[in-house]
N, C-alpha and C positions, 0 to 999 in steps of 0.2 A: 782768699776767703775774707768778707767784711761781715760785717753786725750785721746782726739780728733784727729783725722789726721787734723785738722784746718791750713792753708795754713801759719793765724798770728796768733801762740802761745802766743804773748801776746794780744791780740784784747779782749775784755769783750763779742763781738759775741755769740751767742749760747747759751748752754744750760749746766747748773751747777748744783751740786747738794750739800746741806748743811753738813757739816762735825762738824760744832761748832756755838755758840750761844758765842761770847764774852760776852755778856752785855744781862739783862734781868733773868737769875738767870733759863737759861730751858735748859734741857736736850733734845736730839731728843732720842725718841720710834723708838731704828731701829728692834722692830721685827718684823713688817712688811716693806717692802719698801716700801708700798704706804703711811706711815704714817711720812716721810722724804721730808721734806719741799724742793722744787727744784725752778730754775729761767730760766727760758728763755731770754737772752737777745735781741732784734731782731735792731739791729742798722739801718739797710737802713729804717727800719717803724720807729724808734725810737718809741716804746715797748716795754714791759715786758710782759712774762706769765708765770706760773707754777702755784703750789701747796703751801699751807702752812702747808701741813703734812695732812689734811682733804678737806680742799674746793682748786678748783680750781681758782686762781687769774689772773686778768690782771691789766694792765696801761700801762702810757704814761710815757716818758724819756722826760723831761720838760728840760734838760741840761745834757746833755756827751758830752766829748773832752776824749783828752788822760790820762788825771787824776780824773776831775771832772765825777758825775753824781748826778743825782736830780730826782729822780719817782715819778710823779704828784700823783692824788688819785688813791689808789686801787679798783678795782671792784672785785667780785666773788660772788662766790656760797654759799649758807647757806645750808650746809651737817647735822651738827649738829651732828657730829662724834664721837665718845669716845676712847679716847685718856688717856693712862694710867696717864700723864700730858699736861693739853692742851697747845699749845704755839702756835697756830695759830694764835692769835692776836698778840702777840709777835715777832712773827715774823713779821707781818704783820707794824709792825709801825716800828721795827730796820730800816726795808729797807723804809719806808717814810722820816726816820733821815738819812739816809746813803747821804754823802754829796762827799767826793774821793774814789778811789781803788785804789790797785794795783796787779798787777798780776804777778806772781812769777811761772813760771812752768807750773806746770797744775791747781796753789790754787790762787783762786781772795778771795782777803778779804776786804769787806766793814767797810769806815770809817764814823766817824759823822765828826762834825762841829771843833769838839777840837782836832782831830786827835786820838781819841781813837776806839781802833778794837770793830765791830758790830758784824758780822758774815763770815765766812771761809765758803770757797765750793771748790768745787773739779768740775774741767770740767767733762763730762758726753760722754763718747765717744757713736757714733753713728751707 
C-alpha cells in the first residue's frame, strides 16, 4: 500500500494502515490483510474507525491540533477472531495512550506521553 493523492501530505486525514507495533511486544499476522490493524482518521467529524486486525473499531478525537491527538473510548465489534497472536487489544489501548504524531511522508507514528514511539502506519492510498 503507498500514499494517497491527499491534497496535505502531512495532514493525519484519512486512512492508514499499521506497519509496526513500537511498544507492547506484537507482531502483526500479515497473511491475511484483513488481520492488519488499520485507522481511519476522519478530522472534520473528529473520529476514528478502522480495524484492530479482527474487530471493527470506532471513537472520538477528544484533542487534535497539528501535533497533539487524544482518542476518547473505543467502541467495536466482538469477532472473537483467531489470530495466530492476538493484538487487538493491544493495539486497542497503544492508540488510547497515543498522546502526539508525526508525519513524515507517507508514515504517521503515534506517540505517548513520554515521547516514546507506539505504533508506525503507512497512508492507505485509495
Amino acid at each position: 500500500m503507498t500514499k494517497t493523492n491527499n491534497s496535505d501530505a502531512n495532514s493525519i486525514d484519512g486512512k492508514w494502515v499499521l506497519n509496526k507495533f513500537h511498544k507492547g511486544n506484537s507482531r502483526i499476522d500479515k497473511s491475511k490483510q484483513s488481520l492488519i490493524p488499520t485507522l481511519e482518521v476522519q478530522v472534520g467529524e473528529k473520529k476514528v474507525a478502522g480495524s484492530d486486525g479482527c474487530n471493527t473499531i470506532f471513537g472520538t478525537l477528544s484533542t487534535l491540533n497539528d501535533q497533539e491527538i487524544k482518542i476518547g473510548i473505543l467502541g467495536g465489534t466482538k469477532m472473537g477472531c483467531k489470530m495466530k497472536t492476538p493484538y487487538d487489544q493491544v493495539y486497542r489501548n497503544l492508540l488510547s495512550t497515543a498522546r502526539t504524531y508525526k508525519i513524515k511522508d507517507s508514515t504517521l507514528i503515534l506517540f505517548d506521553g513520554a515521547d516514546s514511539k507506539l505504533l508506525e502506519f503507512e497512508r492507505i492510498r485509495e
